[in-house]
C-alpha positions in Angstrom: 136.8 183.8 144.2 137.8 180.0 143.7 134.8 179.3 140.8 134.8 175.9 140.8 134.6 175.0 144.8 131.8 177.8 144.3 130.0 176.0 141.6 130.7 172.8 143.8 129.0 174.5 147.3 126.2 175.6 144.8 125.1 172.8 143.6 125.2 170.5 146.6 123.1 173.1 148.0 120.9 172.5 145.1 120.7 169.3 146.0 119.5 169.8 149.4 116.8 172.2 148.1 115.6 169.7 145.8 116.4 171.0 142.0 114.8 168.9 139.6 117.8 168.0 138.1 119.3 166.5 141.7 116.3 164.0 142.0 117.4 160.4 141.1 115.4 157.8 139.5 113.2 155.6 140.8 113.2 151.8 141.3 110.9 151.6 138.0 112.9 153.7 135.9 115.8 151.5 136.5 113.7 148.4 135.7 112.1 149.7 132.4 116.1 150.1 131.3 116.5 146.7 132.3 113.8 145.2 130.2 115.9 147.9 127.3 113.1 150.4 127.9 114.5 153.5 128.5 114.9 157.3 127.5 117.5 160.2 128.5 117.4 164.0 128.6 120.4 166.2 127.0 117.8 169.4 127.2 114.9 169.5 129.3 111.4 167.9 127.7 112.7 166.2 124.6 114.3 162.7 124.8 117.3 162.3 123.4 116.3 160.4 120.2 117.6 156.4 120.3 118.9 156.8 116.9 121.4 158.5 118.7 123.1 156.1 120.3 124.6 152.3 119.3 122.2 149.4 118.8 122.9 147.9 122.2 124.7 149.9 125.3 125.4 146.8 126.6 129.2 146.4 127.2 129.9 150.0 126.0 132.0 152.4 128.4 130.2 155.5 129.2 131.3 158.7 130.5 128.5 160.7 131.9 130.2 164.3 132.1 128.9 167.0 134.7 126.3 164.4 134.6 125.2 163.8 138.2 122.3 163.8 140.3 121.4 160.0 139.7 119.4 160.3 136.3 121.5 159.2 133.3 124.2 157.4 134.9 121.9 154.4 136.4 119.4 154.2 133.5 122.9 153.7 131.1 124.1 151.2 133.5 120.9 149.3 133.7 120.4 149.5 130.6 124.2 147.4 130.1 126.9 150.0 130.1 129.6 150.4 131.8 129.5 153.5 133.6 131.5 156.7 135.1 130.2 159.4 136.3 132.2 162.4 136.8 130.8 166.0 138.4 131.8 168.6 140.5 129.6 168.0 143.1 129.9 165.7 145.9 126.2 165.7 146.7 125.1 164.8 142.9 127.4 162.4 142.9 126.3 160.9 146.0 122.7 160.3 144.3 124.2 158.5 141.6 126.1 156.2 144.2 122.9 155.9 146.3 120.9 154.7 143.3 123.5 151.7 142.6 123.8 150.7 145.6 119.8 150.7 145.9 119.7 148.7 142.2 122.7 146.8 142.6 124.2 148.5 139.6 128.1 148.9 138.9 128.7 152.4 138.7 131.9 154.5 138.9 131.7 158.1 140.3 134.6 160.5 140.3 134.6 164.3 141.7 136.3 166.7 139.1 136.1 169.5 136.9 134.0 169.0 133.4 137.3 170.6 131.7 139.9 168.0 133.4 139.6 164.9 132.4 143.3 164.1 133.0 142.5 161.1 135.4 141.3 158.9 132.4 143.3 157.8 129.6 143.2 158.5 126.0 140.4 156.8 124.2 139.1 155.2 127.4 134.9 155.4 126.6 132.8 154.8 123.5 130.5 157.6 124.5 130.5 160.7 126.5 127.1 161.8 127.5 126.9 165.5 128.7 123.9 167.2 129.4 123.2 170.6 129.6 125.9 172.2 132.5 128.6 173.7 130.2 126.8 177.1 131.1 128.3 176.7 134.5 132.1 176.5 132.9 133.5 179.5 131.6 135.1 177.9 129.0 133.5 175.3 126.7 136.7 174.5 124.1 138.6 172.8 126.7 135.4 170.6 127.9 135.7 169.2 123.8 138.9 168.8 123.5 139.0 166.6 127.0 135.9 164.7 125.2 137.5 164.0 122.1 140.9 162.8 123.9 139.2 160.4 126.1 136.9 158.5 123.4 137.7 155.9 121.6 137.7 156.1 117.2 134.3 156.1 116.0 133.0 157.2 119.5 130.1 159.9 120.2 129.8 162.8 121.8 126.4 163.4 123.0 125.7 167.0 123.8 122.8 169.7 125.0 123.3 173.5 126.0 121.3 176.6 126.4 121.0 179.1 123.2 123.1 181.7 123.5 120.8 183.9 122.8 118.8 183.7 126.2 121.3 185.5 128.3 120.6 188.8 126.6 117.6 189.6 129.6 117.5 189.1 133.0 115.9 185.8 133.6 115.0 186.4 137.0 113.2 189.3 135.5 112.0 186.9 132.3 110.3 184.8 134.9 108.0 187.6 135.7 106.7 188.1 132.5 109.4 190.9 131.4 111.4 190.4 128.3 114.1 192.8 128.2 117.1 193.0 126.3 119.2 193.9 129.0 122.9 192.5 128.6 125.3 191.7 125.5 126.6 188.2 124.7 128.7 187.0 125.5 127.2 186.6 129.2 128.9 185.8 132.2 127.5 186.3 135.9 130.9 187.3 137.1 131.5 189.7 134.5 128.3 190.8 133.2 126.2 191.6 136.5 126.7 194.8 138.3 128.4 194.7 142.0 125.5 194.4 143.7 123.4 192.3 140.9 126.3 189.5 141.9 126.5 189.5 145.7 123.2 189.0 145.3 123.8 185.8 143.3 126.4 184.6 145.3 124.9 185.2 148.6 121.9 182.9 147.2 124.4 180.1 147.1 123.5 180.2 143.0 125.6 178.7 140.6 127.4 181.1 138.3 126.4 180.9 134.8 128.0 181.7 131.6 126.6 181.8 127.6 129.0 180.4 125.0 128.9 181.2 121.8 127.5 179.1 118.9 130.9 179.6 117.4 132.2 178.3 120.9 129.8 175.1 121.4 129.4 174.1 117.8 132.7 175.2 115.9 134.5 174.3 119.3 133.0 170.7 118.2 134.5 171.1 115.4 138.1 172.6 115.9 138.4 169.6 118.6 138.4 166.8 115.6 134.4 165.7 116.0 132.1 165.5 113.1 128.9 166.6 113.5 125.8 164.3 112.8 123.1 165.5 114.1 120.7 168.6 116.1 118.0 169.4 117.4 116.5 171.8 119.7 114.2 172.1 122.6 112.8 174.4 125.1 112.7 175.5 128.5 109.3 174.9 130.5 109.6 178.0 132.8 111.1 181.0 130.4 108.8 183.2 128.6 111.3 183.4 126.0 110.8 179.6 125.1 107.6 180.6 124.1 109.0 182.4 121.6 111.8 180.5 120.6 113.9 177.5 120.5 116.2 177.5 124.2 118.5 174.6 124.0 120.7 172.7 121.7 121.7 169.1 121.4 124.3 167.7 119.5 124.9 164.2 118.1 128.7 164.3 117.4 131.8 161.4 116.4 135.1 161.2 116.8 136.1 159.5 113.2 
């Protein structure tokens, strides 16, 4: 099985069936950023606190890893920045491109994988924004490592991922109201799920997903050169689990 052109089929499928995280932003959105109102999502509910980033995006290059769908990108380059978006999918990069065109915003879109970032030249951007889609990647170190080659010295990295921990029941099951430990981390759909547990997945059209270790997504962080500044958590609206306990991670990391 070719993973990524899977992941890609998946998710412009998801797309088409409307995912939350497909839906692009609206005219006032883009507005509000213009007028330097605006907020971002790393995880799902909380905003990513302004703190967070520089004083004024304006004029700053962005890199909005596995970042499409038409959310982040256009609010960034209303807000000022200079933006590139770069994702796997065709389709969720078309709703970023449908949104500039709409708003009359400039904004760069590239199709590639999150872990290749070969295209762009060392310390190219002043921040890479990357919101939670490393659990479709089976490998997170190479995802930092591209980060940390591409930004420029004193740049952030600006990340959010699911908690490991999650993947040890079956979601689909969780959603019913059954919490059961049920595999060991690390998880991977390909390698995890029985035979017929992952036709099932696959025949879905589902992306694959994979946990990463803290080890993985923070010491990874850390092995590729960043410093870590800052975390925070957050939680899922639709797992019984996030009732329970934190579900995501975001990070607030520089490249000294």
């Amino acid at each position: 099985m070719n993973l990524l052109e899977h992941q890609r089929r998946a998710w412009d499928r998801q797309v088409g069936l409307g995912n939350e995280w497909t839906r692009p932003v609206g005219p006032e959105v883009v507005e509000a950023a213009r007028r330097g109102e605006w907020a971002v999502l790393l995880t799902e509910q909380r905003p990513v606190p302004r703190g967070w980033f520089p004083a004024e995006l304006a004029g700053l290059e962005v890199l909005c890893l596995a970042s499409g769908g038409g959310q982040q990108g256009p609010t960034f380059a209303a807000a000022g920045a200079r933006v590139t978006v770069l994702d796997n999918s065709p389709a969720q990069l078309a709703q970023d491109a449908a949104v500039a065109e709409r708003e009359g915003l400039d904004l760069r879109t590239f199709e590639g994988d999150m872990a290749d970032l070969s295209r762009f030249r060392d310390e190219s951007f002043d921040l890479v924004f990357h919101p939670v889609s490393n659990c479709f990647a089976p490998a997170v170190r190479p995802v930092w490592r591209e980060a940390f080659r591409v930004l420029r010295r004193g740049g952030l990295l600006l990340a959010g991922f699911n908690n490991p921990s999650i993947y040890i029941f079956d979601l689909d099951d969780e959603r019913q109201d059954r919490l059961e430990v049920k595999y060991a981390l690390p998880y991977s759909d390909v390698e995890s799920l029985s035979d017929a547990e992952r036709a099932k997945v696959l025949d879905a059209g589902r992306p694959l997903e994979f946990s990463h270790t803290l080890e993985e997504q923070l010491g990874g962080q850390l092995d590729a050169g960043f410093r870590l500044t800052a975390l925070y958590e957050d939680r899922h609206r639709d797992l019984r689990v996030a009732e329970f306990m934190p579900t995501y991670v975001a990070t607030r990391a520089v490249k000294p």
